[in-house]
C-alpha positions as CSV (number, residue, x, y, z in Angstrom):
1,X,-50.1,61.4,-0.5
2,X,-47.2,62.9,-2.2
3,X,-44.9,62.7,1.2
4,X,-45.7,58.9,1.2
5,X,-45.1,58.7,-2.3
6,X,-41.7,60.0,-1.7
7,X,-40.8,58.2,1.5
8,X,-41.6,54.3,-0.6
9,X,-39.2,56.4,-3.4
10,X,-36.0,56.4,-1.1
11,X,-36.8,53.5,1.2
12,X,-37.9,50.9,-1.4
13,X,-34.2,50.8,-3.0
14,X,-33.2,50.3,0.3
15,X,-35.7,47.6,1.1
16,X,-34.9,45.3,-2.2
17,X,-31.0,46.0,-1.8
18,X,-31.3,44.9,1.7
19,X,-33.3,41.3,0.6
20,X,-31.1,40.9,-2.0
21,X,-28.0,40.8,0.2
22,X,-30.1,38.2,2.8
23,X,-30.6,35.6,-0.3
24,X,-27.3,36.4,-1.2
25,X,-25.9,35.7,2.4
26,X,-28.6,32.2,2.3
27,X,-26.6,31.0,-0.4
28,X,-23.4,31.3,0.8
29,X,-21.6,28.4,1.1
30,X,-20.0,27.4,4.4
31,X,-16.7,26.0,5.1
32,X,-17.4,22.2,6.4
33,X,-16.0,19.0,7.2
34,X,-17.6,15.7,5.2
35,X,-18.3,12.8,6.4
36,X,-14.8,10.6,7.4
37,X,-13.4,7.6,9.6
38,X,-11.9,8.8,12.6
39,X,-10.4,5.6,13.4
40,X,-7.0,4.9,11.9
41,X,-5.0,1.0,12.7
42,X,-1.7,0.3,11.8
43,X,0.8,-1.7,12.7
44,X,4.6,-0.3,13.0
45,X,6.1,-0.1,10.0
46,X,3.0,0.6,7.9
47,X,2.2,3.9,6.3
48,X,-0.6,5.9,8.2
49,X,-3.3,8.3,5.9
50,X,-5.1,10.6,7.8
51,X,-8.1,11.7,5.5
52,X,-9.4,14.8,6.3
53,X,-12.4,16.0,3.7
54,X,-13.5,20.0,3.5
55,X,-15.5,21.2,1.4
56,X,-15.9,25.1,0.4
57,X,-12.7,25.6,1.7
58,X,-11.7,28.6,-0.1
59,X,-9.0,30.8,1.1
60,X,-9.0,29.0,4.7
61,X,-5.8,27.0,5.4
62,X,-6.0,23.2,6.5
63,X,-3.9,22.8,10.2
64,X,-3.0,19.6,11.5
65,X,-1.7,19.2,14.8
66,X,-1.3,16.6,17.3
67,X,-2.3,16.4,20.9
68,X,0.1,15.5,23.7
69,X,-0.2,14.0,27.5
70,X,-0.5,17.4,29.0
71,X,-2.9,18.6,26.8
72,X,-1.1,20.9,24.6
73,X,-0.4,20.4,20.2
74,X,2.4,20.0,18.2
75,X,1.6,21.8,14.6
76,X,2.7,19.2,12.5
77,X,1.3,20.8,9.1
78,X,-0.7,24.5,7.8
79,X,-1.7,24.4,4.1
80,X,0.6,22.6,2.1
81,X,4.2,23.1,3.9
82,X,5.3,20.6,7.2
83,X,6.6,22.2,10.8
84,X,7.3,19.0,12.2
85,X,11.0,17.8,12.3
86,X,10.6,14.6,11.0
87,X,10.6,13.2,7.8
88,X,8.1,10.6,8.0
89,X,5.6,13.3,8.0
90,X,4.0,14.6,4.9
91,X,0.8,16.5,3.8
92,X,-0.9,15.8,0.1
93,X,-4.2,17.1,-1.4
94,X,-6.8,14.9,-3.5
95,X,-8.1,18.0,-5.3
96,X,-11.0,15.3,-6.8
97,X,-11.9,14.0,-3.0
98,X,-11.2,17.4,-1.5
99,X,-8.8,15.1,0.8
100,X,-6.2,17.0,2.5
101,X,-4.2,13.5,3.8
102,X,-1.8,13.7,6.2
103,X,1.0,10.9,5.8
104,X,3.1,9.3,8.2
105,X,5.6,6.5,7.1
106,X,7.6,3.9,8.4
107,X,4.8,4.3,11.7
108,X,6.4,3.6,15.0
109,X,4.3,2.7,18.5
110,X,4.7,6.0,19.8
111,X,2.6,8.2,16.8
112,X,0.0,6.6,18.6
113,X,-2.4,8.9,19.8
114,X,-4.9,11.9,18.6
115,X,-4.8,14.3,15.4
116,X,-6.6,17.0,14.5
117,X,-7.8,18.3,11.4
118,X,-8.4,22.1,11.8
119,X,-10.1,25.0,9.4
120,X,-8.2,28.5,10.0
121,X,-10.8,30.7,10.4
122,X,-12.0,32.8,13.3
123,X,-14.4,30.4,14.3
124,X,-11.9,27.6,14.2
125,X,-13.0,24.3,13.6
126,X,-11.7,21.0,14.0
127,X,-12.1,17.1,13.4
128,X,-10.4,14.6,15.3
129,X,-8.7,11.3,14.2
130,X,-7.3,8.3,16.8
131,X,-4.4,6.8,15.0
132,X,-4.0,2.9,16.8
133,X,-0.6,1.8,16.4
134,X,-0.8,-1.9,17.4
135,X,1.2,-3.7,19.5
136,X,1.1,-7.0,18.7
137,X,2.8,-8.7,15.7
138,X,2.7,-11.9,14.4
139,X,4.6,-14.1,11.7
140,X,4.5,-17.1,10.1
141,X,3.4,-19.3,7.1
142,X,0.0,-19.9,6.6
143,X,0.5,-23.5,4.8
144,X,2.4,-26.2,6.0
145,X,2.3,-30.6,4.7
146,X,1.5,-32.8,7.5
147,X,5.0,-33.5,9.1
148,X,6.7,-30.9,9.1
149,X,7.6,-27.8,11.7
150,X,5.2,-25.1,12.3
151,X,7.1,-22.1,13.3
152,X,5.1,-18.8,14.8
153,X,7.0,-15.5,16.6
154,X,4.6,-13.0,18.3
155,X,5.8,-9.4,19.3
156,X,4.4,-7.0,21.8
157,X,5.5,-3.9,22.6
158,X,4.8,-1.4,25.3
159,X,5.6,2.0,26.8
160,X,7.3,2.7,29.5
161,X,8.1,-1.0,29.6
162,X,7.4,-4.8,27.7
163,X,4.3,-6.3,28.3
164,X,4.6,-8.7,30.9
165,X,3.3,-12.0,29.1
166,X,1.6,-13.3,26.4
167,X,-0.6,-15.5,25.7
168,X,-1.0,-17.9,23.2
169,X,-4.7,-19.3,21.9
170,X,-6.4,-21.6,19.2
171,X,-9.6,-21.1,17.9
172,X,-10.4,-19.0,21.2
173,X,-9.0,-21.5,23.4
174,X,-5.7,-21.5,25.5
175,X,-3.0,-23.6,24.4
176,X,-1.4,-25.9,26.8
177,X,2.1,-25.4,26.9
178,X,3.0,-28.0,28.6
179,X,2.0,-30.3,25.3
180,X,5.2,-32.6,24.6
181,X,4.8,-31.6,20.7
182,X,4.6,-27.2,21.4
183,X,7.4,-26.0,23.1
184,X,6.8,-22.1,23.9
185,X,10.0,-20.0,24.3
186,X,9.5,-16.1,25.5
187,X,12.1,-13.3,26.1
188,X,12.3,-9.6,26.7
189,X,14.4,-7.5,24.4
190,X,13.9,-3.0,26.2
191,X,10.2,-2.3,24.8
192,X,9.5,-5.5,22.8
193,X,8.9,-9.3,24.2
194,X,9.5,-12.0,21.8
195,X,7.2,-15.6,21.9
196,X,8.0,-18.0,19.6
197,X,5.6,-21.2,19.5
198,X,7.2,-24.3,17.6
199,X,4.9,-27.2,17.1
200,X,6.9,-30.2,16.0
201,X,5.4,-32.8,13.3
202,X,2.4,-30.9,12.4
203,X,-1.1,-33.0,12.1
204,X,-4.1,-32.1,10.4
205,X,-5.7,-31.4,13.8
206,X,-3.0,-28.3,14.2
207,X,-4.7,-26.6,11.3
208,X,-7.2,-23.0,12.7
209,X,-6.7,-19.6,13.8
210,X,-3.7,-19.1,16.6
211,X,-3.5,-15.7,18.3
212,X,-1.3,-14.1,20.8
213,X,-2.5,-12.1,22.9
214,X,-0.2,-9.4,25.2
215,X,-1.4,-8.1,29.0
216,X,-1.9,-5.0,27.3
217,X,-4.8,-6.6,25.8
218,X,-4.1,-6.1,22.4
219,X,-4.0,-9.4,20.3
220,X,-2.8,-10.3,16.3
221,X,-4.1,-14.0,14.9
222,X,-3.0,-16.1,11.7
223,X,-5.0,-18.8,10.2
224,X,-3.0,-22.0,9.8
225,X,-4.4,-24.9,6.8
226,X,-2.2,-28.0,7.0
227,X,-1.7,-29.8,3.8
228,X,-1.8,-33.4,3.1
229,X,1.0,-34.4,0.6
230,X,-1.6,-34.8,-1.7
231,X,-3.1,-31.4,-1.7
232,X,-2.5,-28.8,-4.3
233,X,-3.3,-25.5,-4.3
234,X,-5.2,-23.7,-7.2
235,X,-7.1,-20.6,-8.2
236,X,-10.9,-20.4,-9.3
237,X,-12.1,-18.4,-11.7
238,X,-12.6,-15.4,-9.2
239,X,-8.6,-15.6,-8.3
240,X,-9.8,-16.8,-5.1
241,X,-6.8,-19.7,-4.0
242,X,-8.9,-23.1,-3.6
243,X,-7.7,-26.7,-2.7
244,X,-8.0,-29.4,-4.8
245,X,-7.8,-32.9,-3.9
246,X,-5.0,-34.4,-6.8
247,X,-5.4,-38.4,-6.2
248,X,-1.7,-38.4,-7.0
249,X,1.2,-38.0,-5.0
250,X,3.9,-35.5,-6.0
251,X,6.1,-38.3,-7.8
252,X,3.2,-39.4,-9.8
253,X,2.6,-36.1,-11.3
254,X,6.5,-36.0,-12.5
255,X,5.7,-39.1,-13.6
256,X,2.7,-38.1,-16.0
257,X,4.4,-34.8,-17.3
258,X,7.4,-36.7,-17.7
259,X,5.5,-39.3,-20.7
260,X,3.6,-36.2,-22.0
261,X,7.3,-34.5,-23.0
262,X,8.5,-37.9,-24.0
263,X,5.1,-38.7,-26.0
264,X,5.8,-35.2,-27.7
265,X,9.3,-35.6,-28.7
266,X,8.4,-39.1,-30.9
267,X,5.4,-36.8,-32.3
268,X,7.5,-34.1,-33.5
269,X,10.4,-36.7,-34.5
270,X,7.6,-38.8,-36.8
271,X,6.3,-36.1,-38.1
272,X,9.5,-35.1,-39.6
């Protein structure tokens, strides 16, 4: 009895230190990435964020690299300093989100492709992000008075060469260019080609969405309202822009605020 007595005196300690460093080891908390987007759109000139959110990151550096066509990485970033040689890249942390963002400005169509976030560790892990430069622009107004020129320039870019058309659409449909009031002119400056649709005289039939779409398949749209002369625009109480229907041309209403100054002015003058 006294030999067992002994043996539970020197392997008991053991025992409880032994559980004590298993809850201890339960509780740990490990290094992991939160939920995130890993899609990213831009167009070229935007700014691109990269978000990438870790949490119990603790002495572990954050890597970001990018991947290229042969399957190798440019480091770009590790911690807080930048590798790459270019100034449009930059790294900041959100210490409230736990955000480690990588930022590149001024985005051009060839940062398209894949980032990684990584964790430094010896069981490396990473998160990967597909930045979508697009290729397709498009300007233009949005609001134009019945009558006069609607004016519209689409660009689409490729690599190693121009997309080789582009199309033009309305509300889903294909427009005719051979309509006597759109004339469609197109031309090819290195990477980019340039469309410009002109529609002369516009109706109120001319007003939906146009979109341009490239043989790359990538597309941009604009939504066109025509305006009769005696549409206004105004804002409701959300700040939402409405239309109102006036009844009164523009000369009318310089008309009208043109007796309510006058109707003032003898006011103050007889009430002096």
């Amino acid at each position: 009895m006294k030999i067992y007595f002994v043996i539970l005196l020197i392997y008991a300690p053991i025992a409880l230190s032994s559980s004590l460093k298993g809850e201890r080891y339960s509780r740990r908390k490990f290094t992991e990435f939160m939920n995130m987007d890993p899609n990213v759109t831009v167009s070229p000139g935007d700014r691109a964020i990269l978000r990438c959110k870790v949490a119990y990151l603790g002495t572990k550096k954050i890597q970001w690299t990018r991947e290229k066509p042969d399957g190798s990485a440019d480091m770009l970033t590790v911690g807080k300093f930048v590798f790459f040689p270019d100034d449009r890249y930059s790294i900041d942390y959100n210490y409230r989100t736990n955000e480690w963002q990588l930022i590149i400005t001024d985005v051009r169509p060839e940062d398209d492709g894949i980032y990684k976030c990584g964790i430094s560790s010896r069981h490396s892990k990473s998160f990967s992000f597909r930045l979508r430069v697009r290729t397709v622009s498009i300007y233009g107004h949005e609001f134009y008075e019945v009558g006069s020129s609607i004016r519209i320039v689409c660009n689409a870019t490729g690599r190693p060469h121009a997309p080789d058309d582009i199309l033009w659409l309305k509300n889903g449909r294909a427009i005719d260019e051979k309509s006597s009031r759109i004339l469609i002119t197109k031309r090819v400056e290195k990477l980019v080609i340039i469309s410009v649709m002109a529609i002369e005289e516009a109706e109120k039939g001319d007003q939906g969405e146009y979109k341009c779409v490239s043989t790359n398949q990538d597309s941009a749209e604009i939504k066109l309202v025509i305006l009769n002369a005696q549409t206004r625009m105004r804002k409701d109480s959300n700040g939402q822009q409405r239309y109102k229907e006036l009844g009164y041309n523009s000369t009318e209403g310089v008309a009208r605020a043109s007796r309510k100054i006058i109707l003032s002015l003898l006011l103050f003058a007889l009430g002096r």
